[in-house]
N, C-alpha and C positions, 0 to 999 in steps of 0.2 A: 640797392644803392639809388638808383631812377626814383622810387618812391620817397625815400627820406630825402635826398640831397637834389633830385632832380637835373641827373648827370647820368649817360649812363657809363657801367665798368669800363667801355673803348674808350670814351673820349676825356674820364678819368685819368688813364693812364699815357694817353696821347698830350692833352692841355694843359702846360704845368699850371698856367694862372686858374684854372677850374681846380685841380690839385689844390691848389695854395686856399682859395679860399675855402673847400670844403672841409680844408682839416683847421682851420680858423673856423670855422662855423662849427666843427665836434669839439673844439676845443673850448668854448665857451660855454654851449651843452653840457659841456662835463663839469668847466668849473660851476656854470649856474645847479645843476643835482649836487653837484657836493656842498654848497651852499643851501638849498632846500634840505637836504637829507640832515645836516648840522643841526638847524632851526627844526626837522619833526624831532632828532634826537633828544634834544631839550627843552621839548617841551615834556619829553617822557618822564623826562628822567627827574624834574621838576615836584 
């Protein structure tokens, strides 16, 4: 968690405002791969 987010698991689960923005920061992660992953899909499939 300290590596990717730069939090570690204690102060995670102590900080809500560290909370909040690291699952705002996965949350975009995920949308931006789901959008990358769409665009290699179709280019395959093209």
């Amino acid at each position: 968690m300290h590596q990717a987010h730069g939090i570690g698991y204690e102060d995670y689960c102590r900080k809500f405002k560290e909370r909040l923005r690291v699952e705002k920061n996965r949350e975009q992660e995920y949308k931006q791969g789901r959008i990358i992953g769409a665009q290699i899909d179709r280019r395959i499939n093209i």
